[in-house]
NUVEXTI-539616 format. One record per residue: y, x, z of N, C-alpha, C in turn; residue number from 1. Coordinates in steps of 0.2 Angstrom, whole numbers, m for minus. Layout:
BEGIN
{{Y X Z} {Y X Z} {Y X Z} NUM}
...
# end
This chain:
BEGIN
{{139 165 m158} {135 161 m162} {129 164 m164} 1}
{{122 160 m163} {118 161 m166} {117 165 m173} 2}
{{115 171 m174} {113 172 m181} {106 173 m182} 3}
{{105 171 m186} {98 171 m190} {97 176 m195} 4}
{{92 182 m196} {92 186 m203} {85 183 m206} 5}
{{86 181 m213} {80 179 m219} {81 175 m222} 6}
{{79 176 m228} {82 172 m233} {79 164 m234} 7}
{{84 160 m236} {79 153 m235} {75 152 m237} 8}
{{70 157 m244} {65 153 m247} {59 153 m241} 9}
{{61 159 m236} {54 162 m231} {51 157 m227} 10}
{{45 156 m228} {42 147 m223} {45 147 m216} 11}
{{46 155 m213} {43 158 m206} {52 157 m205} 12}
{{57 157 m210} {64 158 m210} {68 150 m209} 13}
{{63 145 m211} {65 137 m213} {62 134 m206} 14}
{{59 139 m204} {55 136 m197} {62 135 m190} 15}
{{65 140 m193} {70 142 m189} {76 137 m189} 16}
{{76 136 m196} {81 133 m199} {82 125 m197} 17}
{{77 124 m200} {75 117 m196} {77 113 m190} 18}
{{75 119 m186} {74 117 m178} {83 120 m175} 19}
{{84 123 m181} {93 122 m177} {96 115 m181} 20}
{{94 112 m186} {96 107 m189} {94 99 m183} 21}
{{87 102 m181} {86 94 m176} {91 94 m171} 22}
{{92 102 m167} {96 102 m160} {102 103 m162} 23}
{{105 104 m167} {113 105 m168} {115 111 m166} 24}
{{111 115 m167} {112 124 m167} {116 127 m172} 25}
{{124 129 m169} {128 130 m175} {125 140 m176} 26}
{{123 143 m182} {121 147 m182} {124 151 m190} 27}
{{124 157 m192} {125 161 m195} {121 165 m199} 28}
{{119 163 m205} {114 165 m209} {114 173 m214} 29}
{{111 178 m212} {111 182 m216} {106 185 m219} 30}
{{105 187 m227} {100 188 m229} {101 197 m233} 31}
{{96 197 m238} {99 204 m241} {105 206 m245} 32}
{{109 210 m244} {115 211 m244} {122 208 m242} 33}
{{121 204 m235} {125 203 m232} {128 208 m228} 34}
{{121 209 m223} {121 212 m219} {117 218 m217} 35}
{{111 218 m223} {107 221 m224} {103 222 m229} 36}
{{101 228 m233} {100 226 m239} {91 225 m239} 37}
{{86 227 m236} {78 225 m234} {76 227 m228} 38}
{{72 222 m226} {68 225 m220} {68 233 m219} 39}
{{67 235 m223} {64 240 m224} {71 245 m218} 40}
{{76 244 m220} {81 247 m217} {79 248 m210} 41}
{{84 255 m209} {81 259 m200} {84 253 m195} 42}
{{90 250 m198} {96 247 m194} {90 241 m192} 43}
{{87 238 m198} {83 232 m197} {76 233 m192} 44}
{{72 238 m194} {66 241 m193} {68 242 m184} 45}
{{74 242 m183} {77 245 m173} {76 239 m171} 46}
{{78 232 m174} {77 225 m171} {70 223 m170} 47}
{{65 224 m176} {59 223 m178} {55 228 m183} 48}
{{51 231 m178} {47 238 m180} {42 235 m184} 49}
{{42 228 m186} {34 227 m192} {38 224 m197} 50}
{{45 225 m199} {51 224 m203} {47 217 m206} 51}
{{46 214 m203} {48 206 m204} {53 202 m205} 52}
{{53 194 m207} {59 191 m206} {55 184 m202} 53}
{{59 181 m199} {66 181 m198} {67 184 m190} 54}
{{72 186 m189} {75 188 m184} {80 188 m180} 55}
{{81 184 m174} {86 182 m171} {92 184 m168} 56}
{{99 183 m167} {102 188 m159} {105 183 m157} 57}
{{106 182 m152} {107 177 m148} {112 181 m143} 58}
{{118 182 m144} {122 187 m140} {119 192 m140} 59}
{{117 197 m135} {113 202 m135} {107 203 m136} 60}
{{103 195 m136} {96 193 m136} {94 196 m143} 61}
{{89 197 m143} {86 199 m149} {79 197 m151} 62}
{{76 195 m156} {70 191 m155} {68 190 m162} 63}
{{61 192 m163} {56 191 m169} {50 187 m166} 64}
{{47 186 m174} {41 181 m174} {42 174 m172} 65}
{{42 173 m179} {43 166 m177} {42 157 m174} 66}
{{36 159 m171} {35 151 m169} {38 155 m162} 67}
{{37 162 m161} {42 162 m153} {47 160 m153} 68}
{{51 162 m158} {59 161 m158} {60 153 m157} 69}
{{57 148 m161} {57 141 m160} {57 140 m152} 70}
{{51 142 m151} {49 142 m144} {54 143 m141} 71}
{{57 147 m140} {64 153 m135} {72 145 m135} 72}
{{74 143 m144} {78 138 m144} {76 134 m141} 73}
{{70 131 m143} {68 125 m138} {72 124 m130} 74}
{{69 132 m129} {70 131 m121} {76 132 m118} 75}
{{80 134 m124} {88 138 m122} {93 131 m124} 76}
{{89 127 m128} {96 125 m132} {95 115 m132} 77}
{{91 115 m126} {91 107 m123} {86 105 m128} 78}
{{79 105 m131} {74 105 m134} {69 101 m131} 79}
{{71 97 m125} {64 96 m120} {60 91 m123} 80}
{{64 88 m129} {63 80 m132} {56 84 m136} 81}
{{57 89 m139} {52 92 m143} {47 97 m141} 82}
{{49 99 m135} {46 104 m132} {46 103 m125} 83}
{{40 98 m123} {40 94 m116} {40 101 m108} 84}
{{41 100 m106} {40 104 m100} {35 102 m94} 85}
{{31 99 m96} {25 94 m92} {22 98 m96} 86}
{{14 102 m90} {9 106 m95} {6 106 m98} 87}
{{3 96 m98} {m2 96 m103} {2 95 m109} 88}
{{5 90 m110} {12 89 m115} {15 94 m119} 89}
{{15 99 m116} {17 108 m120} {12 112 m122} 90}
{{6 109 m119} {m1 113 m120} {m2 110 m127} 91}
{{m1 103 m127} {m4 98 m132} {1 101 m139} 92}
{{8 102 m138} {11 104 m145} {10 115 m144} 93}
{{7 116 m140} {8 124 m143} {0 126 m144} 94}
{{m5 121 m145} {m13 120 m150} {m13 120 m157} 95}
{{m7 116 m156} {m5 114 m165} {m1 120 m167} 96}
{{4 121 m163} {9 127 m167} {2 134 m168} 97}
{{m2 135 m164} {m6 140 m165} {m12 139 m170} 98}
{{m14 131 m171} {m19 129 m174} {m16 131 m181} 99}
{{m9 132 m182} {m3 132 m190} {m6 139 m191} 100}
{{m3 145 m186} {m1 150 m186} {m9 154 m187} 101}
{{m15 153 m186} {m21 155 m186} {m26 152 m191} 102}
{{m28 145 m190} {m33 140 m194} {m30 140 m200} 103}
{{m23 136 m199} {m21 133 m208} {m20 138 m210} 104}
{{m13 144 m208} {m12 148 m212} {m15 153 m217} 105}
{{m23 154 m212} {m29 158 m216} {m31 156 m220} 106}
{{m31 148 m220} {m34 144 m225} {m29 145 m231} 107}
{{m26 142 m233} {m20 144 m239} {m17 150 m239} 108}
{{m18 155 m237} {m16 163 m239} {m16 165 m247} 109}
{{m24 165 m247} {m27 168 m255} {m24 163 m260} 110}
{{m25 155 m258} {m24 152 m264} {m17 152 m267} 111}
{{m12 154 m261} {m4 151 m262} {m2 158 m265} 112}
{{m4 163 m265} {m6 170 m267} {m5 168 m274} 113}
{{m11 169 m275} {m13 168 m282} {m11 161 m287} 114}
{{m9 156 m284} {m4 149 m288} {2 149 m287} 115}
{{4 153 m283} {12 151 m281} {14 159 m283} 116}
{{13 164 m281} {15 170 m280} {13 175 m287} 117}
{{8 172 m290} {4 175 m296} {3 183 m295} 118}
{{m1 184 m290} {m1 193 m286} {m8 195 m290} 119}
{{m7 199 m294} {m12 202 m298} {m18 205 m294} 120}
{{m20 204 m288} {m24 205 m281} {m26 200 m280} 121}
{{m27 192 m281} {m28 184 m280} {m30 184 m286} 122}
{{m33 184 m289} {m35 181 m296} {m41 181 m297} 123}
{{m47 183 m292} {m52 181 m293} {m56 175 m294} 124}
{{m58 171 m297} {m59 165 m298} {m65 162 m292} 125}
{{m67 163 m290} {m73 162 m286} {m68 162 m279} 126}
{{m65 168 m278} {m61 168 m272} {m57 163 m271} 127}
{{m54 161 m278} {m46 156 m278} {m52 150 m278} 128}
{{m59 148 m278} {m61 143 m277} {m62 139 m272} 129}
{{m65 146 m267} {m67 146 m260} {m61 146 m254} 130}
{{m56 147 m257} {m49 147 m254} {m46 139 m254} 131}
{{m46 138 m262} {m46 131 m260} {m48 126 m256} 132}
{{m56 127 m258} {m58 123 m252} {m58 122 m244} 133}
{{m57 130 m244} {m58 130 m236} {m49 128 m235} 134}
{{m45 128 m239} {m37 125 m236} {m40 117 m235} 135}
{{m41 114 m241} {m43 108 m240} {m47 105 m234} 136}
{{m51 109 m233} {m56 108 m226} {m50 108 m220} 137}
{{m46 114 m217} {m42 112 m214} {m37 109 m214} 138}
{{m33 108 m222} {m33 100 m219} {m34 94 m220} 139}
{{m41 92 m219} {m46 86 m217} {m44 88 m212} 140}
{{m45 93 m206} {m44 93 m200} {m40 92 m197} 141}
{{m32 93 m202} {m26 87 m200} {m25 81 m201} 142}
{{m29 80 m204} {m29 70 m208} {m33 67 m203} 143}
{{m37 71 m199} {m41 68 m194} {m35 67 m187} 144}
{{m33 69 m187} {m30 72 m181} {m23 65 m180} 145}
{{m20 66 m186} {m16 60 m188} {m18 54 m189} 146}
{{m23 55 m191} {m24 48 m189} {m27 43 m183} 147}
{{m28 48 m179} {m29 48 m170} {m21 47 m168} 148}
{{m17 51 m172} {m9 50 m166} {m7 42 m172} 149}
{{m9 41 m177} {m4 37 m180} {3 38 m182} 150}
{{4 46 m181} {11 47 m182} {12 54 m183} 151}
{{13 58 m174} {16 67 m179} {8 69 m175} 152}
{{9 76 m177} {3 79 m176} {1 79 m168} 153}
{{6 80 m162} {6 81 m156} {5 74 m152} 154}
{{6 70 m156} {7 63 m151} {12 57 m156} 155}
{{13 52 m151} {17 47 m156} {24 47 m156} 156}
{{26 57 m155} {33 56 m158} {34 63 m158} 157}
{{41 68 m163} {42 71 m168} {43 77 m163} 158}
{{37 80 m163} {37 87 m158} {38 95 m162} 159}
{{38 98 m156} {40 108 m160} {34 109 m167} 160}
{{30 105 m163} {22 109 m167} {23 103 m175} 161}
{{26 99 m176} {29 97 m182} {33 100 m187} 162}
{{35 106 m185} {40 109 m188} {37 114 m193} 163}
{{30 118 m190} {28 124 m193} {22 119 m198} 164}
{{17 114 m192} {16 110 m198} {18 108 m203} 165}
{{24 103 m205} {26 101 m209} {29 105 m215} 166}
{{31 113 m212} {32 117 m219} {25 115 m221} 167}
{{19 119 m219} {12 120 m221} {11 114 m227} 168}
{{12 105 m223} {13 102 m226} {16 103 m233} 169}
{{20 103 m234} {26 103 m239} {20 111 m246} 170}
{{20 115 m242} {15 120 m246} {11 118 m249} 171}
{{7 114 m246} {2 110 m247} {3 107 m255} 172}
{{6 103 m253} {8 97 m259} {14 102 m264} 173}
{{15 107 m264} {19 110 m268} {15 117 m272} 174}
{{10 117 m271} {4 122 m274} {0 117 m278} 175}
{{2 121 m285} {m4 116 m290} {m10 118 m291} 176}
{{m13 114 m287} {m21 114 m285} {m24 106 m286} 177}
{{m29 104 m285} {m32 99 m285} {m32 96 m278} 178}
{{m28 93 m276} {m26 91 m270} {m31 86 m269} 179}
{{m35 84 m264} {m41 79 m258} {m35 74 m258} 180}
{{m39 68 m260} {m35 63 m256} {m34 63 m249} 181}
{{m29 62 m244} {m28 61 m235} {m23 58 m235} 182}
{{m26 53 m233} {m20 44 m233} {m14 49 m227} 183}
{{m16 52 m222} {m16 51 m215} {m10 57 m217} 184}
{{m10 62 m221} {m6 68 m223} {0 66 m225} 185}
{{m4 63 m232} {4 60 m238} {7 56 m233} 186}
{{6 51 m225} {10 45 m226} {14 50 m219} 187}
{{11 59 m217} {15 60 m212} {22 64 m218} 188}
{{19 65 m223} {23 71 m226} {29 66 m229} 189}
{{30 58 m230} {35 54 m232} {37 51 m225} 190}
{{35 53 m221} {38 51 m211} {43 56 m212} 191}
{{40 64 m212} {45 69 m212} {50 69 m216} 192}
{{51 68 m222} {56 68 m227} {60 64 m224} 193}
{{59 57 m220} {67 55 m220} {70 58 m212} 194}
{{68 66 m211} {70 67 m208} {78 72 m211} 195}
{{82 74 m209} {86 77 m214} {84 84 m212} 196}
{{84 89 m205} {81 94 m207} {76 97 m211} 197}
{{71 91 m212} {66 93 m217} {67 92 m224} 198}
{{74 86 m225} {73 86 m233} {78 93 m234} 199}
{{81 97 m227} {83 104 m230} {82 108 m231} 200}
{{75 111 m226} {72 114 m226} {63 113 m230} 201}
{{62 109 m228} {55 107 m230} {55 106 m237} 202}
{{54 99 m239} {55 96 m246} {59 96 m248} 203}
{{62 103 m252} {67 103 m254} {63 108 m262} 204}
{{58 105 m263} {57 109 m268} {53 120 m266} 205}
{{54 120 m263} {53 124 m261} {45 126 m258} 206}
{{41 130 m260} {35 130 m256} {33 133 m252} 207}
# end
């Protein structure tokens, strides 16, 4: 069986979580003191030397970082529905999984720091300004995007590059900030919810 190591609150951990929920990946979840008490551990640091979470074994497979690990299910575990094997079709949903992983995440770092994490290192007000807005600017750049598909971010149906979105999403709306009106966001982030892996991983309160 699949086992997954990190605790559910981790975005990068729910990414995983998710995506075994839409493809019916029966899997085995361990977090600190299951089976390991921190990263930091030598036994953990020998799977993933930048003692990160989440990380995978797949029989004897072993696998970090996680938009690859989606990536790698996808292609092991009959995912073609969400991760097309035609190259523009794959190119089009790994733009957005990296547009997540590069653009938005940069954008919302500082602020989600400093409102959600209360890290005595974010507290600059000028900086938590600037961060705001630049989250906000990127995403204007997904409001724009959505409302070109009409639907998920890759096209007019529920792709890989939805998954790492949609947590973003969910952060988004779960940091108290002064959120932009984006018709095109709020009505993708109420299409997501009636999904069930997002209302267990995503909006489930969690940011």
């Amino acid at each position: 069986m699949l086992k997954i190591l990190g605790r559910a609150s981790s975005i990068n951990v729910r990414k995983v979580l998710w995506l075994c929920d839409e493809l019916n990946i029966a899997f085995h979840r361990e977090e600190w003191g299951d089976g390991f008490k921190s990263p930091q551990e030598a036994e953990f640091k020998a799977m993933n030397p930048n003692a990160l979470i989440p990380v995978i074994q797949d029989g004897d497979f072993i696998l970090w970082e996680s938009n690859t690990i989606i990536r790698y299910l996808a292609n092991a575990y009959g995912g073609e529905a969400l991760y097309p094997v035609e190259a523009k079709a794959r190119a089009r949903v790994d733009q957005w999984i990296d547009w997540q992983a590069t653009e938005l995440n940069t954008s919302w770092r500082y602020a989600f720091m400093s409102l959600v994490r209360h890290s005595p290192a974010h507290q600059d007000p000028r900086l938590l300004a600037a961060a705001s807005k630049g989250w906000a600017y990127t995403m204007g750049i997904l409001n724009q995007q959505l409302e070109r598909t009409g639907a998920y971010v890759a096209g007019n149906s529920f792709s890989l590059a939805d998954i790492p979105i949609g947590l973003s999403v969910n952060r988004w709306y779960e940091t108290p900030l002064e959120h932009v009106e984006l018709p095109a966001v709020r009505a993708y982030y109420e299409r997501l919810t009636a999904r069930k892996g997002y209302a267990n991983w995503g909006r489930n309160g969690t940011p």
